[in-house]
C-alpha positions in Angstrom: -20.9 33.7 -140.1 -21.6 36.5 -137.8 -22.6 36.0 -134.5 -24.4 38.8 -132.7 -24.5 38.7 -128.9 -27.2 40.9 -126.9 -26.4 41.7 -124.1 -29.4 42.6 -121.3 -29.0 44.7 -118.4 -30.1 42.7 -115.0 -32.6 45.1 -112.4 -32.5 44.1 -108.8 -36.4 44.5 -108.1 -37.6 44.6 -104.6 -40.7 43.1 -103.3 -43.3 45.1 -101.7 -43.9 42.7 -98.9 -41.7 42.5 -95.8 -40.8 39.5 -93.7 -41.9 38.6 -90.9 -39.6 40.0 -87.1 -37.8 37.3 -85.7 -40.2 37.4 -82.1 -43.5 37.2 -85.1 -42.1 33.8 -86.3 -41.0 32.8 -82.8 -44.1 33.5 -81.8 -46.4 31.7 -85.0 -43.6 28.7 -84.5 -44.7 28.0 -80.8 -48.5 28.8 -81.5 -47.9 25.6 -84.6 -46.3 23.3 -82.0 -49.0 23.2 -79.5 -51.5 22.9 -82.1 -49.9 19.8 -83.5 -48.9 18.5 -80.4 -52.9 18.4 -79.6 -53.7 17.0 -83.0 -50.7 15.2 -84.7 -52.5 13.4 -86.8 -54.3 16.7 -88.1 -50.4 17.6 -88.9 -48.4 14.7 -90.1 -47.4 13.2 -86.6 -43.8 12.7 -85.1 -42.3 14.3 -88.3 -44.1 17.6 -87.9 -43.3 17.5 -84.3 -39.9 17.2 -85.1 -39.3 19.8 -88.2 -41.3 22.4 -85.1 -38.9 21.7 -82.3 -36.0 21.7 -85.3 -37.1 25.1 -85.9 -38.0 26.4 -82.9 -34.1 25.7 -81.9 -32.5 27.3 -84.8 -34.7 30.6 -84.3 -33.1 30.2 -80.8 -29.8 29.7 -81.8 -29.8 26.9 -79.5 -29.6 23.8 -83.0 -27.3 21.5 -80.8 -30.3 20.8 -78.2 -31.7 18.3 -80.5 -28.7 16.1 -80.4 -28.8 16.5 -76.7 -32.2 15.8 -76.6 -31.7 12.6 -78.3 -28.7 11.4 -76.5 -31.3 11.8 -73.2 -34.0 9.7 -74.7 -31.5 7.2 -75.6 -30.3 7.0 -72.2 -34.0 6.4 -70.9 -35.1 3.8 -73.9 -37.2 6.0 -75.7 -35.2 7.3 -78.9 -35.3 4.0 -81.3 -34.4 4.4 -85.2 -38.0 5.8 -86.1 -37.9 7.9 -83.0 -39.9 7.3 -79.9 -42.9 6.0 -81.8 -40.4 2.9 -81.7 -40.3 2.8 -78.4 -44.4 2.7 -77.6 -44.7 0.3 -80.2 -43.4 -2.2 -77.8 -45.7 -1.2 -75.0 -48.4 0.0 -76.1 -51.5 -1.2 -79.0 -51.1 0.2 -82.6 -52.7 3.6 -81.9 -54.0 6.4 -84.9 -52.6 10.0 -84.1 -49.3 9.9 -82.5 -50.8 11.1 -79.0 -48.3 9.2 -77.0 -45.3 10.7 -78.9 -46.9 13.8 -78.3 -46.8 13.9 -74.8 -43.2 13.1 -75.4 -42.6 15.7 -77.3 -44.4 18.0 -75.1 -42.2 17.3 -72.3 -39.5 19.2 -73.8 -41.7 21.8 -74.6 -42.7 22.5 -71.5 -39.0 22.5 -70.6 -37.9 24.9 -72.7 -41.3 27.6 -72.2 -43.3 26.6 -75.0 -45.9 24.8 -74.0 -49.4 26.2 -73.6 -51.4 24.0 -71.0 -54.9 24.7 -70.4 -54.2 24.6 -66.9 -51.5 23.8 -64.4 -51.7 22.3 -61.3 -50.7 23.9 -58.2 -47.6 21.9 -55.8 -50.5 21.0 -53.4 -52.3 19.2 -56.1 -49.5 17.6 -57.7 -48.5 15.9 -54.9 -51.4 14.5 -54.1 -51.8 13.5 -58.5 -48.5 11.5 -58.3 -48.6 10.4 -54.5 -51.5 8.3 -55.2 -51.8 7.5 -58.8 -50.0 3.7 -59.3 -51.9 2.8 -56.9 -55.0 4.4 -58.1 -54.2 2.8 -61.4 -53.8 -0.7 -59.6 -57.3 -1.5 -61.5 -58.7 -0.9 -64.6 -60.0 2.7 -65.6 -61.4 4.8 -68.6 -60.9 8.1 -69.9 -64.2 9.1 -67.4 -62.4 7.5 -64.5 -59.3 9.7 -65.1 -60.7 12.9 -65.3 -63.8 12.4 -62.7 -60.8 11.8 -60.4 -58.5 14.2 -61.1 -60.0 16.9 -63.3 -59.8 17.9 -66.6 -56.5 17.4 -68.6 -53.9 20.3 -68.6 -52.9 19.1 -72.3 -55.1 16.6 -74.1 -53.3 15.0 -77.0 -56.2 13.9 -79.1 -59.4 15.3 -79.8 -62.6 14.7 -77.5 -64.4 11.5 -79.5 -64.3 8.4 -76.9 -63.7 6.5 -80.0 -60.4 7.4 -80.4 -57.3 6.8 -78.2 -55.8 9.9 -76.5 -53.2 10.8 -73.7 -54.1 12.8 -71.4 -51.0 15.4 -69.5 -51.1 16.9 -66.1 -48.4 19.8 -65.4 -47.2 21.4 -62.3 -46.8 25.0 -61.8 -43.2 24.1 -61.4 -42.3 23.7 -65.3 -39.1 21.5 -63.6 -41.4 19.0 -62.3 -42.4 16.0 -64.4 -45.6 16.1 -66.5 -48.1 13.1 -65.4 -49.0 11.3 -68.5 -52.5 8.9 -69.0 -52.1 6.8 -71.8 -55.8 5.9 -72.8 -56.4 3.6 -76.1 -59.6 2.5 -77.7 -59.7 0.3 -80.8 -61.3 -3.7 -81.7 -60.3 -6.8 -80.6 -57.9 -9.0 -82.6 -60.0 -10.4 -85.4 -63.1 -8.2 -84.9 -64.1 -5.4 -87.6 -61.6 -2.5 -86.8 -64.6 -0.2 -86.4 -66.4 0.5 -84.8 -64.7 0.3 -81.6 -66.0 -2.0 -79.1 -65.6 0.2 -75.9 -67.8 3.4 -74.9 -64.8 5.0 -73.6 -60.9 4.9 -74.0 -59.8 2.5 -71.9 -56.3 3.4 -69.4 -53.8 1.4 -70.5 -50.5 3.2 -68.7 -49.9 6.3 -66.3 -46.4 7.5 -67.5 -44.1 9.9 -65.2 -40.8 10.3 -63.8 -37.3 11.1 -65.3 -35.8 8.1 -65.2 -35.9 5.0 -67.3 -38.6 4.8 -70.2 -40.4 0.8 -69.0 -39.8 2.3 -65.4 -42.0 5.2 -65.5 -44.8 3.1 -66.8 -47.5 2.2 -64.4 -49.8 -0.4 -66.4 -53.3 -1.4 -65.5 -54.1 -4.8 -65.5 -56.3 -3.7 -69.2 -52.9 -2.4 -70.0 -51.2 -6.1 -68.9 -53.2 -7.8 -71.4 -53.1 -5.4 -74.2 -49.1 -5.5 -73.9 -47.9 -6.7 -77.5 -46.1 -9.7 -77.4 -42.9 -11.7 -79.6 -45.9 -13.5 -81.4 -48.2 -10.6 -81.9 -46.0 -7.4 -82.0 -48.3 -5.2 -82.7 -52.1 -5.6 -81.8 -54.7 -4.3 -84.8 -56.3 -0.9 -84.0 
């Protein structure tokens, strides 16, 4: 038996297209984390959030942020074993969109210059924001209420239908400073139709700010009392 062997010569062959500079996927990386911090439901939720910041660290060369990051969350109560979903989950109703893990999320990224707000507030008007607001949210509010009293959103985390939940962020022009966070949820009662929706407008359930603890930056209205889950009902139905 003769066995022939053929032997075939291997051509490196280069591709016409060239990649992307580093600042060009910096640059598209950042633009794709503020649009999914607006809409995370448009782009998978905490997970694309995550995989972004992930990325947005290595291209940085600064990977071992996350693991600080984390370590800082669990210090306040608001890293659980599914993230900081975990932690609203015990606060908050079941909400569609990941807008409250957002805002989270979007804390860092104002931190490390990523974030694009709409606006900013100057010092003068963020004193006044977080000098008055837990008592302001004392009694119950809607989405209207927030913003008729202290202006449009600098981030919104949701889109603009007043059938959906959505948090609302309001940022210094001191990126230092803590972002103010309104925590607004629509949805049905418990054992009504889930849709649609009983109420005209998102009702305020929390304002969040502050650096310390997670439960001690949370300002509830009474709305956001009731609607608190408890041992016997967990998690209330959207």
């Amino acid at each position: 038996m003769i066995v022939v062997i053929i032997m075939r010569k291997t051509e490196c062959v280069t591709l016409p297209t060239q990649l992307a500079a580093a600042e060009e996927i910096h640059d598209y990386l950042i633009d794709q984390l503020n649009l999914a911090l607006r809409r995370p439901g448009m782009y998978g939720g905490e997970v694309a959030l995550r995989v972004l910041v992930d990325q947005l660290l290595f291209v940085e060369r600064r990977p071992e942020e996350w693991a600080e990051l984390v370590q800082a969350w669990e210090v306040r109560g608001l890293w659980t074993p599914i993230g900081p979903s975990g932690a609203f989950q015990d606060v908050f109703p079941k909400q569609v969109g990941c807008y409250e893990v957002a805002s989270v999320y979007a804390e860092f990224a104002q931190r490390r210059g990523w974030l694009k707000p709409d606006r900013v507030l100057t010092g003068e008007e963020y004193e006044s924001l977080t000098g008055r607001v837990r008592r302001w949210a004392a009694v119950d509010r809607t989405w209207a209420d927030v913003t008729a009293e202290f202006g449009s959103p600098c981030v919104l985390f949701g889109g603009n239908n007043p059938l959906y939940g959505k948090t609302l962020g309001y940022l210094s022009e001191d990126p230092q400073q803590p972002m103010v966070v309104f925590h607004l949820w629509n949805g049905s009662e418990p054992g009504a139709e889930p849709w649609p929706p009983k109420h005209a407008q998102p009702l305020l359930l929390a304002v969040r700010f502050g650096g310390g603890s997670f439960r001690g930056s949370l300002t509830f209205t009474p709305e956001g009392d009731r609607r608190r889950p408890t041992i016997e009902d967990p998690r209330l139905p959207q």
